[in-house]
N, CA, C and O atoms as CSV, one atom per row, in Angstrom:
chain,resi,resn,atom,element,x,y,z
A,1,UNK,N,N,63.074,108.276,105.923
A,1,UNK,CA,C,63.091,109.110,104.742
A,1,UNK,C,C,61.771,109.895,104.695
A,1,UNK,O,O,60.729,109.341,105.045
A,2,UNK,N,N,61.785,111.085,104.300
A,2,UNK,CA,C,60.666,112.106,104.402
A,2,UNK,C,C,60.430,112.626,102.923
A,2,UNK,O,O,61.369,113.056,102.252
A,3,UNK,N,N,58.970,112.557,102.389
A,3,UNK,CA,C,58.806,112.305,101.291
A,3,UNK,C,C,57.999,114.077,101.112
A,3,UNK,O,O,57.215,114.550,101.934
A,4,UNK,N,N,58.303,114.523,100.290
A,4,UNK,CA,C,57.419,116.496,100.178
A,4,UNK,C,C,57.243,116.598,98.773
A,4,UNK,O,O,57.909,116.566,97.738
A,5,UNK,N,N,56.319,116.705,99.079
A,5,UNK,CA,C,55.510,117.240,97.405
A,5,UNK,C,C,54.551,118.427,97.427
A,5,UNK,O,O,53.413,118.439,97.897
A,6,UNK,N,N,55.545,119.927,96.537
A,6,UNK,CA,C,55.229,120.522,96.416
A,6,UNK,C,C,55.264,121.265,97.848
A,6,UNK,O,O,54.396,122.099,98.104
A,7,UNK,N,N,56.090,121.013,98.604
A,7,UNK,CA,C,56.884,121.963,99.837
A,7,UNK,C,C,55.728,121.009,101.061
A,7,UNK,O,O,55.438,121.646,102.074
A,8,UNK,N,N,55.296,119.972,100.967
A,8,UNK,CA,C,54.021,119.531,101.882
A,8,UNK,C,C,54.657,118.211,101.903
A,8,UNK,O,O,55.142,117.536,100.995
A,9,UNK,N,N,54.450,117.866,104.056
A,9,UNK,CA,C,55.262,116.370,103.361
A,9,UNK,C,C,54.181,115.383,103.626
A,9,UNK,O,O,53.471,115.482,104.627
A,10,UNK,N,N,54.047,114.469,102.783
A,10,UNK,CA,C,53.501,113.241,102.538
A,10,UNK,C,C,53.835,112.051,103.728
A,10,UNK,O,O,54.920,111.474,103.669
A,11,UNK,N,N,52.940,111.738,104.715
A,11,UNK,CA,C,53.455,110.810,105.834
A,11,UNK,C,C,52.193,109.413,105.636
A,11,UNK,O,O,52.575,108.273,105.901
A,12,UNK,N,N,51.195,109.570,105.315
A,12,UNK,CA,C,50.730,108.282,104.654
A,12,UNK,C,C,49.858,108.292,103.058
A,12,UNK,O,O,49.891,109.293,102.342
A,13,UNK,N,N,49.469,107.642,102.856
A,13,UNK,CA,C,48.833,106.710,101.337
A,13,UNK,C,C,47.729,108.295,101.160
A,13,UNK,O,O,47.707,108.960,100.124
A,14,UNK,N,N,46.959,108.606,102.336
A,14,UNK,CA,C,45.811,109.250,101.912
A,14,UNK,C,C,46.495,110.648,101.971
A,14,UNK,O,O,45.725,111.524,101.577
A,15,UNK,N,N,47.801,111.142,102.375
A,15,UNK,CA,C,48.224,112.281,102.337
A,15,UNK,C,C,49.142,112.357,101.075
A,15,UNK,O,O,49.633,113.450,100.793
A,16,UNK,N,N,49.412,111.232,100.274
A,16,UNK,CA,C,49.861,111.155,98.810
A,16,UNK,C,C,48.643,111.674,97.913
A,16,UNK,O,O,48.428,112.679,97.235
A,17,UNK,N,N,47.842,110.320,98.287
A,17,UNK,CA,C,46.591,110.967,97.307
A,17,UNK,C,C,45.592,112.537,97.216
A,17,UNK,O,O,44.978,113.085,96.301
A,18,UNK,N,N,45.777,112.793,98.363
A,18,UNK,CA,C,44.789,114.299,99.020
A,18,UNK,C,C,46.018,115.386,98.125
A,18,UNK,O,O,45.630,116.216,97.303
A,19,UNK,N,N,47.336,115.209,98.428
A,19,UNK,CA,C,48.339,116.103,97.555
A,19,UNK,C,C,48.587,116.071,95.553
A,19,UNK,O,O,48.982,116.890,94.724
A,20,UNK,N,N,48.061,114.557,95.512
A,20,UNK,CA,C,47.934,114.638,93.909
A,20,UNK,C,C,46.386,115.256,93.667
A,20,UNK,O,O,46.380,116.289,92.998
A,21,UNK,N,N,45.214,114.818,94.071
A,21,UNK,CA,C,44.330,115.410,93.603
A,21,UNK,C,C,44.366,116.357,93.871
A,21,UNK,O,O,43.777,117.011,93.010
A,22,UNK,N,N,45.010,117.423,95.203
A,22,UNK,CA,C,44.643,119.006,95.241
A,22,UNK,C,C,43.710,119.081,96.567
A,22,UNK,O,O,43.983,119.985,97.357
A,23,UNK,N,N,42.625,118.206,96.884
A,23,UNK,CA,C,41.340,118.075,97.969
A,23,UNK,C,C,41.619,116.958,98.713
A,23,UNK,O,O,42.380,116.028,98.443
A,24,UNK,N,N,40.922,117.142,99.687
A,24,UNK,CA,C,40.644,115.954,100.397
A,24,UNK,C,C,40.187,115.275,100.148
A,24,UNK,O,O,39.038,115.625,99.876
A,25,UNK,N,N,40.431,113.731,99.952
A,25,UNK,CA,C,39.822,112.501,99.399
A,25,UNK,C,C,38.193,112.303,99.623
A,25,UNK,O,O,37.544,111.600,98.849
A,26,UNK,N,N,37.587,112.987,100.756
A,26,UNK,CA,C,36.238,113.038,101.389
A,26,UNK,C,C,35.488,113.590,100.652
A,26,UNK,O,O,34.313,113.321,100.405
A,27,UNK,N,N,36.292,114.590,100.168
A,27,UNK,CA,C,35.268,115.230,99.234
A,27,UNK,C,C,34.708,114.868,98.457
A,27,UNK,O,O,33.575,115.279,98.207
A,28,UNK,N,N,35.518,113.660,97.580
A,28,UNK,CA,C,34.719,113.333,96.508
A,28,UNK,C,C,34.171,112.188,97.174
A,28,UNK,O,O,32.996,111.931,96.915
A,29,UNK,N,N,34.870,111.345,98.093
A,29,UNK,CA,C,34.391,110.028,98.412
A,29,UNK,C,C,32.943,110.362,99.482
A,29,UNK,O,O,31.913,109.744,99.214
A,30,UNK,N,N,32.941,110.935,100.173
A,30,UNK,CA,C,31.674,111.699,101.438
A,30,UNK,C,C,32.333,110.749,102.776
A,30,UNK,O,O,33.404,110.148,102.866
A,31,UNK,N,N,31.344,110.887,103.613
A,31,UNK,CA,C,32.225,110.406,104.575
A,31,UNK,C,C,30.876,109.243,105.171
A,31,UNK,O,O,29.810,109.162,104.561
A,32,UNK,N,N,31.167,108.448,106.393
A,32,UNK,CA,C,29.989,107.939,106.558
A,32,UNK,C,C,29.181,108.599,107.639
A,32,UNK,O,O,29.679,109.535,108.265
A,33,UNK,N,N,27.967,108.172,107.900
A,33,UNK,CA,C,27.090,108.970,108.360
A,33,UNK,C,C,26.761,110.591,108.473
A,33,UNK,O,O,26.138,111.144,109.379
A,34,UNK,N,N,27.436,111.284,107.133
A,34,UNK,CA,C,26.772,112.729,107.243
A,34,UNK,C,C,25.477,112.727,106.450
A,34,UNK,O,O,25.021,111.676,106.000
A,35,UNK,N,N,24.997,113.678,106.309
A,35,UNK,CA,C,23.394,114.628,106.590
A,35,UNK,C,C,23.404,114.644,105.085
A,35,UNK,O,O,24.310,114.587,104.254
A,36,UNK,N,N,22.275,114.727,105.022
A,36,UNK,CA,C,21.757,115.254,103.393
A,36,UNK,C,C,22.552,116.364,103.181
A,36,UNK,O,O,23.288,116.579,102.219
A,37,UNK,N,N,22.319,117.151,104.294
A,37,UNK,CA,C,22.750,118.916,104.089
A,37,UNK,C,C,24.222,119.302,103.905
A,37,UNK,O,O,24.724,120.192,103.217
A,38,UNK,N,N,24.846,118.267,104.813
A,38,UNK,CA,C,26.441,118.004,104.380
A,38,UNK,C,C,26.615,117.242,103.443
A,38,UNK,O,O,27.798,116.919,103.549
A,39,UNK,N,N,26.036,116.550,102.258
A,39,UNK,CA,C,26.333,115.663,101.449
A,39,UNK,C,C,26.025,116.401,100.094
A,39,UNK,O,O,26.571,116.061,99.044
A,40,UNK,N,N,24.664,117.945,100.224
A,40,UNK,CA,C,25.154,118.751,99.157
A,40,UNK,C,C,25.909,119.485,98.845
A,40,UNK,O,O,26.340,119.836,97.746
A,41,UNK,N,N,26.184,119.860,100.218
A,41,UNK,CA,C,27.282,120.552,100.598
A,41,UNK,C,C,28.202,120.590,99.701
A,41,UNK,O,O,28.604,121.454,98.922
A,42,UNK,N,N,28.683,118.717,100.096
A,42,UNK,CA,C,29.912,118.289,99.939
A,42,UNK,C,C,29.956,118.463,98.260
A,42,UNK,O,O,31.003,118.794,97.702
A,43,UNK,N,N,28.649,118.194,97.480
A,43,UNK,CA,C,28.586,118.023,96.384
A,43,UNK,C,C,28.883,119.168,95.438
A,43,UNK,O,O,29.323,119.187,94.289
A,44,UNK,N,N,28.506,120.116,96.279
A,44,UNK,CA,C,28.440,121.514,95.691
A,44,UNK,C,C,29.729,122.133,95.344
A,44,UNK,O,O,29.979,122.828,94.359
A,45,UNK,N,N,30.663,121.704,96.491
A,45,UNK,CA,C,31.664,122.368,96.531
A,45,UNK,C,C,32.733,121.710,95.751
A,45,UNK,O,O,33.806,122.244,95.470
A,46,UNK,N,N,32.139,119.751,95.208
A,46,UNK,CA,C,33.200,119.129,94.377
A,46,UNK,C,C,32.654,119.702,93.004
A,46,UNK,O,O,33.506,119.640,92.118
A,47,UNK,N,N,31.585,120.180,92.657
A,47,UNK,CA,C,31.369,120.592,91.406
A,47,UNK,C,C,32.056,122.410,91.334
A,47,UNK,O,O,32.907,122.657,90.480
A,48,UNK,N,N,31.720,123.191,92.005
A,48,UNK,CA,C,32.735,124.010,91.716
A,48,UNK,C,C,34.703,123.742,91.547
A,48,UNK,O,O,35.483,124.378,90.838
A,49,UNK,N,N,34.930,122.836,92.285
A,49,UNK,CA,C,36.420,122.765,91.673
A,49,UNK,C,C,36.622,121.678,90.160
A,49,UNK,O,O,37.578,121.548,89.395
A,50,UNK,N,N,35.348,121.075,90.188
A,50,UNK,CA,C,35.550,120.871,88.740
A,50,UNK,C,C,35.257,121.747,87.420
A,50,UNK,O,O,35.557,121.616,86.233
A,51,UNK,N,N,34.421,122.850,88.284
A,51,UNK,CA,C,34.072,123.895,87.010
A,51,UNK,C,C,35.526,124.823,87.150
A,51,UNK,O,O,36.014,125.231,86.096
A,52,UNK,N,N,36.108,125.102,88.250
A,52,UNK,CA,C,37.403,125.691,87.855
A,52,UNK,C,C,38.517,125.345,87.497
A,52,UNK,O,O,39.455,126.127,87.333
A,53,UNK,N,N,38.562,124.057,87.319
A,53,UNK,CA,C,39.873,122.863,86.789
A,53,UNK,C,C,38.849,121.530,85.963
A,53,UNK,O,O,38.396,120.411,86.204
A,54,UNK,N,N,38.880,122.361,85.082
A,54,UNK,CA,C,38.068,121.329,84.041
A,54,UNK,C,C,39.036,119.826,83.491
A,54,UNK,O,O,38.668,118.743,83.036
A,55,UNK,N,N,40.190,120.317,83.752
A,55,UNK,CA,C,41.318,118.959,83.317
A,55,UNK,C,C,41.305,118.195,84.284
A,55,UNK,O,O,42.042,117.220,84.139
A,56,UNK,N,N,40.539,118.270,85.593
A,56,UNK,CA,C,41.063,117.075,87.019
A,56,UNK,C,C,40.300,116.028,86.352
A,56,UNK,O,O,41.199,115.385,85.810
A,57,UNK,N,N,39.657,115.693,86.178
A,57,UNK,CA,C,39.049,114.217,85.824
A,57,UNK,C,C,40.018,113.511,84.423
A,57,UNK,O,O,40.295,112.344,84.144
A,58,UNK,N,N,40.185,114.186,84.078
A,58,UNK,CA,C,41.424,113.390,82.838
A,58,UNK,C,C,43.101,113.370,83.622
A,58,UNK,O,O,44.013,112.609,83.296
A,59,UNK,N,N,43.148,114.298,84.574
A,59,UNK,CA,C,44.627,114.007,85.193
A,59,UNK,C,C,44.194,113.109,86.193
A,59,UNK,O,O,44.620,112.002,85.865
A,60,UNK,N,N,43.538,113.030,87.288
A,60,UNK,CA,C,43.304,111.841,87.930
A,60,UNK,C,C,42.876,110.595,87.325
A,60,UNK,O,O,42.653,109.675,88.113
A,61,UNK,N,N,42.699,110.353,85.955
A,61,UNK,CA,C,42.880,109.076,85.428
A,61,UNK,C,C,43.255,108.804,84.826
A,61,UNK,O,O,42.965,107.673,84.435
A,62,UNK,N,N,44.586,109.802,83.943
A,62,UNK,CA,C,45.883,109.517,83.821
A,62,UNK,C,C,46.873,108.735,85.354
A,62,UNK,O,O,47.631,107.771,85.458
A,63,UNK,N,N,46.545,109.367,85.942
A,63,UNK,CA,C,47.638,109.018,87.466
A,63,UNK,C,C,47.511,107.777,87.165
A,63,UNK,O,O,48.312,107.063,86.562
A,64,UNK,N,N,46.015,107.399,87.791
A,64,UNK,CA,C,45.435,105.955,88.225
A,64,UNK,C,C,45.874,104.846,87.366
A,64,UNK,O,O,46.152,103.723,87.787
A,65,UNK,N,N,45.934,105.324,85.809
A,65,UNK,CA,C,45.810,104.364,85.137
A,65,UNK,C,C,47.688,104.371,85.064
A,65,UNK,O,O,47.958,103.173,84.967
A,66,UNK,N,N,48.781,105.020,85.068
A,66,UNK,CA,C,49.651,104.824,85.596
A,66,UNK,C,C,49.915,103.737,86.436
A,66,UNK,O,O,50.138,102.575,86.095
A,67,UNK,N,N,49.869,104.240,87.631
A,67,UNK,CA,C,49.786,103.659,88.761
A,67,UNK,C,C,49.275,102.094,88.658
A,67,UNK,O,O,50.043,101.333,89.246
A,68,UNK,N,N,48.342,101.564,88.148
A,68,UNK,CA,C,47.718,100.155,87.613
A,68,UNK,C,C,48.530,100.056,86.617
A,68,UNK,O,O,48.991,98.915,86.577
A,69,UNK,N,N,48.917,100.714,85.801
A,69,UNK,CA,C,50.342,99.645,84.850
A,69,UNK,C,C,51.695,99.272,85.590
A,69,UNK,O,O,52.493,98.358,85.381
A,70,UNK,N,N,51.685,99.913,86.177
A,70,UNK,CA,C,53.079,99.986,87.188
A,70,UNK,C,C,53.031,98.940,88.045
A,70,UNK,O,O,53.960,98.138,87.949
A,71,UNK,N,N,51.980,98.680,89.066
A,71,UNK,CA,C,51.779,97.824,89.712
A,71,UNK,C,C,50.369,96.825,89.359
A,71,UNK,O,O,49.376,96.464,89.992
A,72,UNK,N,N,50.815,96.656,88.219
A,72,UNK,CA,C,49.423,95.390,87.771
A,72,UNK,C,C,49.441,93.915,88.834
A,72,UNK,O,O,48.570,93.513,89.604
A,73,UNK,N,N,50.737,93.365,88.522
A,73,UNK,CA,C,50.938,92.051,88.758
A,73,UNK,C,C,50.190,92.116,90.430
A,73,UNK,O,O,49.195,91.496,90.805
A,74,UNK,N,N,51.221,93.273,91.388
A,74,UNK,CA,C,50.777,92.967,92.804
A,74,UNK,C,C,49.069,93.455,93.028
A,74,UNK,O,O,48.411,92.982,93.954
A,75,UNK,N,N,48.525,94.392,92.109
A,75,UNK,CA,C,47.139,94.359,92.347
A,75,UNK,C,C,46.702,92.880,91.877
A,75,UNK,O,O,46.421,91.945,92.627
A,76,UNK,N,N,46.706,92.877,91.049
A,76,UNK,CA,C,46.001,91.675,90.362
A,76,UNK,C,C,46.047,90.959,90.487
A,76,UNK,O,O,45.002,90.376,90.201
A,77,UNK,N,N,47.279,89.970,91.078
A,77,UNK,CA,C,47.781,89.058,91.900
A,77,UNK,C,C,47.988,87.890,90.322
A,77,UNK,O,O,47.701,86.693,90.328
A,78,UNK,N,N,48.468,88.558,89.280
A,78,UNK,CA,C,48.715,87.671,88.082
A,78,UNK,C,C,49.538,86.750,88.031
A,78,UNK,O,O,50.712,87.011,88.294
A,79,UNK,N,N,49.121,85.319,87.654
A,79,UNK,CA,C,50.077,84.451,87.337
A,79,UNK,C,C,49.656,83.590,86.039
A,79,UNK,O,O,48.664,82.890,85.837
A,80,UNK,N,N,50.687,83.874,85.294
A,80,UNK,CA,C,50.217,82.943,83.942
A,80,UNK,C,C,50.145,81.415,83.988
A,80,UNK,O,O,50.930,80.581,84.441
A,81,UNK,N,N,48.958,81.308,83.377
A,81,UNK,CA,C,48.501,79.788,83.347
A,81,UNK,C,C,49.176,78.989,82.129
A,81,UNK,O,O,49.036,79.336,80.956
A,82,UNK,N,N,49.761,78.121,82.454
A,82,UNK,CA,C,50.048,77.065,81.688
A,82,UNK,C,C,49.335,75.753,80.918
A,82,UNK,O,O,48.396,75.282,81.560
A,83,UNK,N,N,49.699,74.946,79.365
A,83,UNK,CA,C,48.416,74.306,79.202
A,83,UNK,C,C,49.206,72.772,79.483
A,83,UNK,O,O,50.330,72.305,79.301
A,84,UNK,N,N,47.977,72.339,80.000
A,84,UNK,CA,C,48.718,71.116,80.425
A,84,UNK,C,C,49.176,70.303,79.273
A,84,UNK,O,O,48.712,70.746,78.222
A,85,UNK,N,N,49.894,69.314,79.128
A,85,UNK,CA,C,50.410,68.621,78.240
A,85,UNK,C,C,49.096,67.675,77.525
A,85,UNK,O,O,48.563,66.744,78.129
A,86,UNK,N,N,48.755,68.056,76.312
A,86,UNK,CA,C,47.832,67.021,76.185
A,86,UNK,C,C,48.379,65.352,75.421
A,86,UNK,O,O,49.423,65.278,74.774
A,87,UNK,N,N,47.523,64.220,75.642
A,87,UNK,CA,C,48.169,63.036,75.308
A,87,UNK,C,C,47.539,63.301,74.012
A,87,UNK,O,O,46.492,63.940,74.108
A,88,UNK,N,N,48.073,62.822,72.246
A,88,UNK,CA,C,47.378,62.857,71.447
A,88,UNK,C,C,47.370,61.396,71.011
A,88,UNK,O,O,48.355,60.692,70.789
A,89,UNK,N,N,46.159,61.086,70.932
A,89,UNK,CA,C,46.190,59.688,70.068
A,89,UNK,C,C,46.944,59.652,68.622
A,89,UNK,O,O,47.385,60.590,67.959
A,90,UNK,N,N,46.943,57.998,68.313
A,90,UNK,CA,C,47.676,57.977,66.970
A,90,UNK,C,C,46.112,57.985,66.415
A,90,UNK,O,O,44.993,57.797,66.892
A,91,UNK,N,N,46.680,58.306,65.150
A,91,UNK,CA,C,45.663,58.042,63.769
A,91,UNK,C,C,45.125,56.603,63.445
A,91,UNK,O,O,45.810,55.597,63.257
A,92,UNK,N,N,44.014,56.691,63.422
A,92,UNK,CA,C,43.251,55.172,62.879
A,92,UNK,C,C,43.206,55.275,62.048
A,92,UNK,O,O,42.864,54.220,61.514
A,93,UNK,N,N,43.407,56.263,61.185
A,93,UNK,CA,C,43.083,56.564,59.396
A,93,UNK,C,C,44.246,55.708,58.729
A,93,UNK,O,O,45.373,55.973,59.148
A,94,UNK,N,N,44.156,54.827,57.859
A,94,UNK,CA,C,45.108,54.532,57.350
A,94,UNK,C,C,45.149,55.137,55.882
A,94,UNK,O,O,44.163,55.536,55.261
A,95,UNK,N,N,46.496,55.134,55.429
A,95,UNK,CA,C,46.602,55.494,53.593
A,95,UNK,C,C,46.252,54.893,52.912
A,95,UNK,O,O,46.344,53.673,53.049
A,96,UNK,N,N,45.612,55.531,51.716
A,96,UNK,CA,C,45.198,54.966,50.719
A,96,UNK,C,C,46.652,54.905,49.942
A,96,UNK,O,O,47.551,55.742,49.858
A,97,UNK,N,N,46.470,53.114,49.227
A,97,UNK,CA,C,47.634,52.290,48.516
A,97,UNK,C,C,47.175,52.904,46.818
A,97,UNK,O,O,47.816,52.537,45.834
Protein backbone atom coordinates (compact mmCIF):
# COMPACT_ATOMS: atom_id res chain seq x y z
CA UNK A 1 0.00 0.00 0.00
CA UNK A 2 1.40 3.46 -1.01
CA UNK A 3 0.69 6.20 1.26
CA UNK A 4 0.73 10.32 -0.66
CA UNK A 5 0.25 13.27 1.06
CA UNK A 6 -0.39 16.15 -0.73
CA UNK A 7 0.59 14.46 -4.29
CA UNK A 8 4.22 13.25 -2.37
CA UNK A 9 4.47 9.70 -1.34
CA UNK A 10 5.40 8.95 2.14
CA UNK A 11 7.78 5.62 2.22
CA UNK A 12 9.15 5.96 5.85
CA UNK A 13 8.42 7.64 9.56
CA UNK A 14 10.90 10.63 8.65
CA UNK A 15 9.23 11.18 5.17
CA UNK A 16 5.72 11.41 7.18
CA UNK A 17 7.15 13.78 9.49
CA UNK A 18 9.44 16.07 6.88
CA UNK A 19 5.73 16.19 4.83
CA UNK A 20 3.67 17.32 8.00
CA UNK A 21 6.09 19.89 9.11
CA UNK A 22 6.75 21.29 5.46
CA UNK A 23 11.08 20.96 6.10
CA UNK A 24 13.34 18.63 6.67
CA UNK A 25 13.48 17.26 10.09
CA UNK A 26 17.43 18.46 10.15
CA UNK A 27 16.59 21.57 10.08
CA UNK A 28 15.28 22.01 13.15
CA UNK A 29 16.98 18.96 14.72
CA UNK A 30 20.92 19.92 13.03
CA UNK A 31 22.69 17.12 12.10
CA UNK A 32 25.81 15.60 13.81
CA UNK A 33 29.11 16.87 13.32
CA UNK A 34 28.38 20.15 11.27
CA UNK A 35 30.34 23.53 11.63
CA UNK A 36 29.38 26.48 13.54
CA UNK A 37 28.90 28.06 10.06
CA UNK A 38 26.41 25.36 9.02
CA UNK A 39 24.67 25.38 12.34
CA UNK A 40 23.83 29.27 11.77
CA UNK A 41 23.12 28.61 8.79
CA UNK A 42 20.85 26.06 9.70
CA UNK A 43 19.47 28.44 12.33
CA UNK A 44 18.92 31.22 10.18
CA UNK A 45 17.05 29.67 7.75
CA UNK A 46 14.65 27.81 10.63
CA UNK A 47 13.93 31.31 11.89
CA UNK A 48 12.94 32.73 8.63
CA UNK A 49 10.25 29.99 8.02
CA UNK A 50 9.04 30.70 11.33
CA UNK A 51 8.80 34.42 10.64
CA UNK A 52 6.80 33.44 7.46
CA UNK A 53 4.42 30.80 9.08
CA UNK A 54 4.00 32.15 12.42
CA UNK A 55 1.24 29.23 13.18
CA UNK A 56 4.01 26.17 12.73
CA UNK A 57 4.87 25.92 16.32
CA UNK A 58 1.16 25.69 17.50
CA UNK A 59 0.33 23.19 14.46
CA UNK A 60 3.26 21.00 15.17
CA UNK A 61 2.06 20.67 18.71
CA UNK A 62 -1.27 20.23 17.97
CA UNK A 63 -0.10 17.07 15.68
CA UNK A 64 2.21 15.77 18.46
CA UNK A 65 -0.04 16.12 21.11
CA UNK A 66 -2.61 14.18 18.92
CA UNK A 67 -0.52 11.67 18.05
CA UNK A 68 0.44 10.99 22.11
CA UNK A 69 -3.33 10.72 22.84
CA UNK A 70 -3.81 8.30 20.21
CA UNK A 71 -1.04 6.20 21.02
CA UNK A 72 -0.45 6.82 24.83
CA UNK A 73 -0.72 3.26 26.13
CA UNK A 74 2.05 1.84 23.39
CA UNK A 75 4.36 4.93 24.13
CA UNK A 76 4.03 4.76 27.64
CA UNK A 77 3.89 1.26 28.01
CA UNK A 78 0.72 1.84 30.66
CA UNK A 79 -0.61 -0.65 32.86
CA UNK A 80 -2.90 0.04 35.70
CA UNK A 81 -1.85 -0.87 39.07
CA UNK A 82 -3.95 -2.65 41.30
CA UNK A 83 -4.25 -2.34 45.34
CA UNK A 84 -3.47 -5.29 46.92
CA UNK A 85 -6.05 -6.71 49.20
CA UNK A 86 -5.42 -5.36 52.55
CA UNK A 87 -6.03 -7.75 55.82
CA UNK A 88 -8.02 -5.44 58.32
CA UNK A 89 -7.88 -6.23 61.88
CA UNK A 90 -10.96 -6.53 64.16
CA UNK A 91 -11.61 -3.76 66.64
CA UNK A 92 -10.26 -3.96 70.25
CA UNK A 93 -12.54 -1.11 71.13
CA UNK A 94 -15.30 -2.47 72.86
CA UNK A 95 -18.97 -0.64 73.50
CA UNK A 96 -19.82 1.25 76.00
CA UNK A 97 -22.95 -0.68 78.11
Amino acid sequence: MRAYIGGHQAVSVNDFIELALGTPVELWLGVEGESEEERAARLDAARDILDDNPGLPDDVTRVVAEVIEAHAPELFNVVPLTRPAGRRRPSRKGAAA
